[in-house]
C-alpha positions as CSV (number, residue, x, y, z in Angstrom):
1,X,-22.3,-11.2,58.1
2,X,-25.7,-11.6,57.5
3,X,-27.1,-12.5,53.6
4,X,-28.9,-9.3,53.4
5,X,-25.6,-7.5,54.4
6,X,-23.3,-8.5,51.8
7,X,-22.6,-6.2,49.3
8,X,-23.1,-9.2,46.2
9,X,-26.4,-10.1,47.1
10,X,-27.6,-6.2,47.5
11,X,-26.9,-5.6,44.2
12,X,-28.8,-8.7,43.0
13,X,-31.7,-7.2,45.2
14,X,-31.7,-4.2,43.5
15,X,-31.0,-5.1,40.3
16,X,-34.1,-7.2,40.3
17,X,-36.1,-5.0,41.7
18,X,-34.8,-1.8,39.4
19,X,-35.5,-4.4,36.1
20,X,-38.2,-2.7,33.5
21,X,-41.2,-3.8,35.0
22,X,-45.0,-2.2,35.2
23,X,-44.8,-2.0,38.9
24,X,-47.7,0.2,39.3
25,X,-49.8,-2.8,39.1
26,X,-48.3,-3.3,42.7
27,X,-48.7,0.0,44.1
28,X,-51.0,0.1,46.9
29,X,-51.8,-4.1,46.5
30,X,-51.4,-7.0,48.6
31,X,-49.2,-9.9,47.6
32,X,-49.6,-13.0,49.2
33,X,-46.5,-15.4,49.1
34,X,-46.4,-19.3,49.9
35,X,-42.9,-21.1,50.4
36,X,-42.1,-17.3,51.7
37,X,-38.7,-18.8,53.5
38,X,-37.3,-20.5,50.1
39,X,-34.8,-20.1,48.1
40,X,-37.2,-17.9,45.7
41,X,-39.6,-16.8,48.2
42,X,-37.3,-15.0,50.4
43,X,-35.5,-13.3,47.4
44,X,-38.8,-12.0,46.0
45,X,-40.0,-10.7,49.1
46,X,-36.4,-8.9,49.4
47,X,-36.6,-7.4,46.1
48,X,-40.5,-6.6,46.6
49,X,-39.6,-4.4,50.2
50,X,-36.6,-2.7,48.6
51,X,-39.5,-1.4,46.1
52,X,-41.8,-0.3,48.9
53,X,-38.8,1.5,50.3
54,X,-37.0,2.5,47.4
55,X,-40.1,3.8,45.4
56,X,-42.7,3.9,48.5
57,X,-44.3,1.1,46.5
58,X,-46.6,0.4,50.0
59,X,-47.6,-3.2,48.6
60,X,-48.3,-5.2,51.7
61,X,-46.3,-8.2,51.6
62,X,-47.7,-10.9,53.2
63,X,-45.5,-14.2,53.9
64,X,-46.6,-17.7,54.3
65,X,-44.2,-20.4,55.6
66,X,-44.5,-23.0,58.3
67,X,-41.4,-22.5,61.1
68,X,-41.9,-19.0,62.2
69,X,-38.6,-19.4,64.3
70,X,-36.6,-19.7,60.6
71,X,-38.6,-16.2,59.6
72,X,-37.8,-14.5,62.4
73,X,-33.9,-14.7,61.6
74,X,-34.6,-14.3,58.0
75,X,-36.8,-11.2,57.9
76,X,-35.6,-9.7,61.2
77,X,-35.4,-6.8,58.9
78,X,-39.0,-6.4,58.4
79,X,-40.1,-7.1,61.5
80,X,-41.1,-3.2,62.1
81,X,-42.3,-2.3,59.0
82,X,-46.3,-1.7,58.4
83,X,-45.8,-3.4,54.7
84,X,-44.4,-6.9,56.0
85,X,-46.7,-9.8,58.1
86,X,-45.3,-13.4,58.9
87,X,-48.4,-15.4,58.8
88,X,-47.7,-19.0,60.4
89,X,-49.4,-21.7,58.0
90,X,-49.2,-25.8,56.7
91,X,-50.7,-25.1,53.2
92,X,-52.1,-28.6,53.8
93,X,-54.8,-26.8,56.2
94,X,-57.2,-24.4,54.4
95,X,-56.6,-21.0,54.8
96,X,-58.9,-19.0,56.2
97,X,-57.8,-15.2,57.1
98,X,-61.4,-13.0,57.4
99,X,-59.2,-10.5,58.3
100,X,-57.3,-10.1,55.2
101,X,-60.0,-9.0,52.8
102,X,-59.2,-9.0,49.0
103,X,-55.3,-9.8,47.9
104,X,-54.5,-9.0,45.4
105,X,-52.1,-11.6,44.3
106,X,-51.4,-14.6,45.8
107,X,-47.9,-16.6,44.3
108,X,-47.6,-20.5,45.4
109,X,-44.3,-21.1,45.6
110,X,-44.5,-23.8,48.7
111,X,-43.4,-27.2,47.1
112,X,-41.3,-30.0,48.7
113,X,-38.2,-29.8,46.1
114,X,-35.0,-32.3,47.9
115,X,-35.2,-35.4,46.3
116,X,-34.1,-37.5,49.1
117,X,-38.0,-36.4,50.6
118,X,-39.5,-37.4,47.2
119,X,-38.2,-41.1,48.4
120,X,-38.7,-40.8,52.0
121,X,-42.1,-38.8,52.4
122,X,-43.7,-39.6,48.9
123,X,-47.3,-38.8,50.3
124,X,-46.2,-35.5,51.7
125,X,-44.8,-34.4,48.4
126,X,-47.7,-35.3,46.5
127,X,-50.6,-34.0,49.4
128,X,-48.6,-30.8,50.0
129,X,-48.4,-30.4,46.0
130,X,-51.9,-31.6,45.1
131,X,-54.2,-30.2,48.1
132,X,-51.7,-27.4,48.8
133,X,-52.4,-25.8,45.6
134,X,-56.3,-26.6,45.7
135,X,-56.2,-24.6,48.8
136,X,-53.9,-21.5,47.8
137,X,-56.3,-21.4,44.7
138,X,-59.3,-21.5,46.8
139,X,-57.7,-18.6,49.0
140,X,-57.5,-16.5,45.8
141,X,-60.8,-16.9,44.5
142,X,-62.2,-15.9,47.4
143,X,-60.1,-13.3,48.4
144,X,-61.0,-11.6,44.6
145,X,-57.4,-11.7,43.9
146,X,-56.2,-9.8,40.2
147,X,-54.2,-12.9,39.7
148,X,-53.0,-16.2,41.0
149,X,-49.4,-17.3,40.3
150,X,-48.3,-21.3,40.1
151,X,-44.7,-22.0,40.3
152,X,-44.5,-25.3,38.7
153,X,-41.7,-27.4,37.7
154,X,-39.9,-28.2,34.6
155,X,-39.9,-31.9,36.0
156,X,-43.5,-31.8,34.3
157,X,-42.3,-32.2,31.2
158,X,-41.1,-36.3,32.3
159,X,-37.9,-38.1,30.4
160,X,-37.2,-36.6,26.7
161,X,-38.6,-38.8,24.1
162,X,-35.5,-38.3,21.6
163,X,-37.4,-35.9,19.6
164,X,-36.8,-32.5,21.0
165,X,-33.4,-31.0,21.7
166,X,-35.1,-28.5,24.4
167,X,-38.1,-28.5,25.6
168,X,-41.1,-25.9,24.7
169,X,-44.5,-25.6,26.6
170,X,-46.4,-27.7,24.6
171,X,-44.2,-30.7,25.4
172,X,-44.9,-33.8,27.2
173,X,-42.6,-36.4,27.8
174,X,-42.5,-39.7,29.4
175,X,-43.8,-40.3,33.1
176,X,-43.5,-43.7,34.6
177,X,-46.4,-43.0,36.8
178,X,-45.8,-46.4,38.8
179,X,-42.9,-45.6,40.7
180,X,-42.6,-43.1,43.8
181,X,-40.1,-40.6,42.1
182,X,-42.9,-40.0,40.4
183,X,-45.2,-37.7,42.8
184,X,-43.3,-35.1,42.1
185,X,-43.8,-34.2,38.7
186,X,-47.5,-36.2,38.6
187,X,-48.3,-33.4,41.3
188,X,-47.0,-30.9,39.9
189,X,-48.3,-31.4,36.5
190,X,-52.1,-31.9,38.4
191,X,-51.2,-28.2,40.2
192,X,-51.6,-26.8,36.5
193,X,-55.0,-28.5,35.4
194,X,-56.1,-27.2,38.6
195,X,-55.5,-23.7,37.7
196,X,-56.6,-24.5,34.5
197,X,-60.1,-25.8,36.6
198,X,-60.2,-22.3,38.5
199,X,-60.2,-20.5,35.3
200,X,-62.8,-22.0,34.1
201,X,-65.2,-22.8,36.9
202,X,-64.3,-20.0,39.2
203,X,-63.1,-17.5,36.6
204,X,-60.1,-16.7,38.6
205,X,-56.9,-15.4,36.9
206,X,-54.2,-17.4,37.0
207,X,-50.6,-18.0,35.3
208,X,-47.9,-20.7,35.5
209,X,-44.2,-20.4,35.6
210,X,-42.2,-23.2,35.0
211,X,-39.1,-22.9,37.2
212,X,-36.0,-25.1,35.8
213,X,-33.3,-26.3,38.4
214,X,-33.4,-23.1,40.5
215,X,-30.1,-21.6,42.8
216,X,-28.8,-18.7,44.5
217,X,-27.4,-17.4,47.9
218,X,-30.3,-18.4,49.5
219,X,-30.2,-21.9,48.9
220,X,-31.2,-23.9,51.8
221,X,-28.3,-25.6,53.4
222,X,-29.8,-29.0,54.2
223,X,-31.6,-29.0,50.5
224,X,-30.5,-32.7,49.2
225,X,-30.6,-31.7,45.0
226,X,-27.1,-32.1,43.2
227,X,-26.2,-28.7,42.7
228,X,-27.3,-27.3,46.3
229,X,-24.8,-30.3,47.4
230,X,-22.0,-29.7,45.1
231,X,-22.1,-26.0,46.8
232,X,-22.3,-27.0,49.7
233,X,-19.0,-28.8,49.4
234,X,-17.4,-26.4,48.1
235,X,-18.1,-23.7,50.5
236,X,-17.2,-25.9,52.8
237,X,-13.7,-26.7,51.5
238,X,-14.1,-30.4,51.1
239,X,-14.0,-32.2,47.2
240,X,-17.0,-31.9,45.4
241,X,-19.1,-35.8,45.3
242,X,-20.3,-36.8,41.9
243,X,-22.9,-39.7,42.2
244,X,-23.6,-40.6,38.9
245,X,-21.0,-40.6,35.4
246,X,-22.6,-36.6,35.2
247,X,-23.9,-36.5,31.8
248,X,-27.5,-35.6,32.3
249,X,-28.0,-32.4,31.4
250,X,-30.3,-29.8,32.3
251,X,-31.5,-26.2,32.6
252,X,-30.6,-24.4,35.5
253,X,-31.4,-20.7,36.6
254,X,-29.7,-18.2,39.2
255,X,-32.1,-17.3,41.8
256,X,-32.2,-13.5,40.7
257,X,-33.1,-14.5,36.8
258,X,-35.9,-16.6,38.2
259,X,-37.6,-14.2,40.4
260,X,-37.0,-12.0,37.5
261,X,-38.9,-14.3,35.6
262,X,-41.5,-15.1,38.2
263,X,-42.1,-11.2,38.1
264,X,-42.4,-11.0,34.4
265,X,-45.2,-13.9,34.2
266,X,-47.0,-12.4,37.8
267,X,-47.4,-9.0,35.5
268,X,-46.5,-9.6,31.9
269,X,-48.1,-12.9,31.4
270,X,-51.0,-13.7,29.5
271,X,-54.4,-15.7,31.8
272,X,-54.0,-19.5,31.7
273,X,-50.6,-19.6,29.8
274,X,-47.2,-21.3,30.9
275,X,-43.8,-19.9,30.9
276,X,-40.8,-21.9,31.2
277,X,-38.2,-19.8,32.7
278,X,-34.3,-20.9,31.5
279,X,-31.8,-19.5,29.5
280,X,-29.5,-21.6,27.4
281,X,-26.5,-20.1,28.9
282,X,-27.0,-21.8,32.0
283,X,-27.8,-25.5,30.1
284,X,-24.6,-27.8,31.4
285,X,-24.4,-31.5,32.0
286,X,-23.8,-32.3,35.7
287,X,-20.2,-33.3,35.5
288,X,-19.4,-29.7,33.8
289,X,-21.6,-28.0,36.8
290,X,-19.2,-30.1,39.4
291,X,-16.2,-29.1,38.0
292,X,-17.3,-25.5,38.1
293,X,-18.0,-25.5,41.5
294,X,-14.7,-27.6,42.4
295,X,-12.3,-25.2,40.4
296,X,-13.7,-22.3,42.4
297,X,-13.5,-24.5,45.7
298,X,-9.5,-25.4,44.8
299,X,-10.8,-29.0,45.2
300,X,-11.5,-31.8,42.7
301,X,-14.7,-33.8,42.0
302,X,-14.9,-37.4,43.5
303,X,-17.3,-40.4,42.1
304,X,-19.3,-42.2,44.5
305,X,-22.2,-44.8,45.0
306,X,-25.3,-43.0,45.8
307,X,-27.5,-45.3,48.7
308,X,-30.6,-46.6,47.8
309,X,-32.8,-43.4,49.6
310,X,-30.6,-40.8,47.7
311,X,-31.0,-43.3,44.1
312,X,-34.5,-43.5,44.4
313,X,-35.0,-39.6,44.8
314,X,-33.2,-38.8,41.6
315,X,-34.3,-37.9,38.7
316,X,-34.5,-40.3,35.7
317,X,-34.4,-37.4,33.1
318,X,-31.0,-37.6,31.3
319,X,-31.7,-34.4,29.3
320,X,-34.0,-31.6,30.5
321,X,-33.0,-28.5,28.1
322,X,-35.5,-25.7,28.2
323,X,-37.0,-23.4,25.5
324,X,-37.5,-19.8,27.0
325,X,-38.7,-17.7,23.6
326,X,-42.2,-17.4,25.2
327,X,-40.9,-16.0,28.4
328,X,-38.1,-13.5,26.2
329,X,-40.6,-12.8,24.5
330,X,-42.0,-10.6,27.7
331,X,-38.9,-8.7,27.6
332,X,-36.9,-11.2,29.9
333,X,-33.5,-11.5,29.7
334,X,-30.9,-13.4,31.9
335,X,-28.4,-11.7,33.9
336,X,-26.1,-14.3,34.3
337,X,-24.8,-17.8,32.9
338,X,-24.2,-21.3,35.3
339,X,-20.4,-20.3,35.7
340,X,-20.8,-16.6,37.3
341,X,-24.0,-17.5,38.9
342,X,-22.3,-20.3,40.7
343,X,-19.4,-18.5,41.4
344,X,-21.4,-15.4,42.5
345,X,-23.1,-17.9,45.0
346,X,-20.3,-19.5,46.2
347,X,-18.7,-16.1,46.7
348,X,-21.8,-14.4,48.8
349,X,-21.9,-17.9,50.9
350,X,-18.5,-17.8,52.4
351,X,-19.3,-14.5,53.5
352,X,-21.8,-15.7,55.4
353,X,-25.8,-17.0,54.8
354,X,-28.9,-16.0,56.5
355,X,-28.2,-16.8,59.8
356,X,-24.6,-15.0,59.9
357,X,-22.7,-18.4,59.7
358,X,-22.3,-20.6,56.8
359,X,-20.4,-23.3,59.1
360,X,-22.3,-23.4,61.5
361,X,-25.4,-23.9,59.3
362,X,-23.5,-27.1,57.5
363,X,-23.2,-28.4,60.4
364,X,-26.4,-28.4,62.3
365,X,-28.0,-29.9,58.7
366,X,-25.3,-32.8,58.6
């Protein structure tokens, strides 16, 4: 069974996309997505064609990714339709597309998220994070785009300083800056002064959404974070692998609650603002989120030594908690807390993943 087949993740599809929105501002628009193959790219461009044929919405959808071999099989669904174009692209090259004319929102989702890259290709996380986003706001600006959309990270917010149980917009923790886990969040925080630069210089419209510790059904196998990992495992039937004593403790969201979210900012969202999207349902400390996903696996949770590549990708952040009032404030709610979401993903994965096989997939990525 294919992901868009099963019955689980069709109902996540459509609950998103039937969720008290103003999508008018999409009828008859273009949408430009980076990262279009990702765990939240592919899900928003699911729920966004269920509305064009649903609600004959006819929002062109165009998708940006780089392997045009992995969207084939994962929009083989679209393929025919007159609302859908796979457009081939490194967001490290300018784009140039004369034949596009004005789109009317462009959402940069395209970011190098597995930690074990962050170690092993530190100049490609911060390039594709730094110029990527430079040219994806370029694009919009001169494509007259409504509004530009820049899915940052709440990695930007660095170590908490002891003084904040969660963490609001206005916060900025600790960033060693001279270390390489460090391009990550350094880029990403440079991504939003750069939209901050387009607003004011090129007076281009532009909001930020700061995803937390994002999952879902279509989680990339290979993807090297904890959580993508302790899924992985289970799905798999082996024990879960703890690397650490698991008491950091974060944020995470369910991929449906984040594109949600994502939606809410994209339309409900004020020019130059951040939203962090989280809901405190979903904050657990990692050793709580293992033994979630080993109960429903019928396994237990093992300790091990993580290598030097995999230590040097983490995370220093011990606690990452945060605040989502702005974003509720929009009229966003979250549908679902870390324990269903993780058993609703485990559930839809053993059922099979966008290629039809979730074993198969394990084991080409091991």
């Amino acid at each position: 069974m294919k992901l868009f087949e099963n019955t689980l993740y069709q109902e996540d599809v459509s609950c998103t996309a039937e969720a008290k929105l103003p999508w008018e501002k999409l009828q008859d628009r273009s949408v430009l997505i980076s990262g279009a193959s990702g765990l939240i790219g592919s899900f928003l461009i699911d729920v966004l064609m269920y509305r064009n044929s649903r609600y004959d919405m006819r929002c062109r959808v165009y998708a940006l990714g780089r392997d045009e071999e992995k969207a084939k099989h994962r929009f083989s669904g679209y393929q025919d339709s007159e609302w859908f174009a796979f457009i081939p692209w490194d967001i490290n090259e300018p784009l140039v597309r004369e034949d596009m004319g004005t789109v009317d929102y462009v959402l940069h989702l395209a970011s190098n998220t597995h930690p074990v890259v962050y170690a092993m290709d530190p100049i490609g996380t911060i390039t594709t994070n730094i110029i990527g986003t430079n040219h994806m706001l370029t694009f919009a600006a001169e494509h007259n785009s409504s509004r530009m959309l820049f899915a940052s990270s709440n990695e930007i917010y660095g170590e908490n300083r002891g003084d904040a149980e969660k963490f609001d917009e206005g916060y900025c923790g600790y960033i060693d800056c001279n270390t390489v886990r460090a391009g990550y969040p350094e880029s990403k925080r440079c991504g939003e002064a750069l939209c901050q630069a387009y607003i004011q210089q090129k007076k281009l419209d532009a909001v930020i959404a700061r995803l937390t510790r994002s999952y879902g059904p279509t989680m990339q196998m290979s993807d090297t974070k904890a959580i993508s990992q302790f899924i992985r495992k289970g799905i798999a039937g082996e024990d879960i692998v703890l690397k650490s004593a698991g008491t950091q403790y974060y944020s995470y969201t369910y991929v449906s609650d984040a594109v949600l979210g994502l939606l809410t900012v994209l339309l409900c969202g004020a020019c130059g603002e951040a939203y962090n999207i989280a809901d405190e349902k979903s904050d657990i400390m990692l050793k709580d989120l293992a033994a979630i996903v080993a109960k429903e696996a019928g396994r237990k949770v093992v300790f091990e030594q993580p290598d030097a590549v995999e230590s040097a990708g983490y995370s220093r952040a011990t606690k990452a908690r945060l605040e989502s009032g702005k974003l509720k404030a929009l009229g966003w709610q979250a549908g679902y807390d870390i324990e269903s979401g993780i058993v609703r993903t485990m559930r839809v994965l053993k059922n099979g993943n966008r290629y039809g096989n979730v074993n198969k997939d394990i084991e080409e990525n091991t």
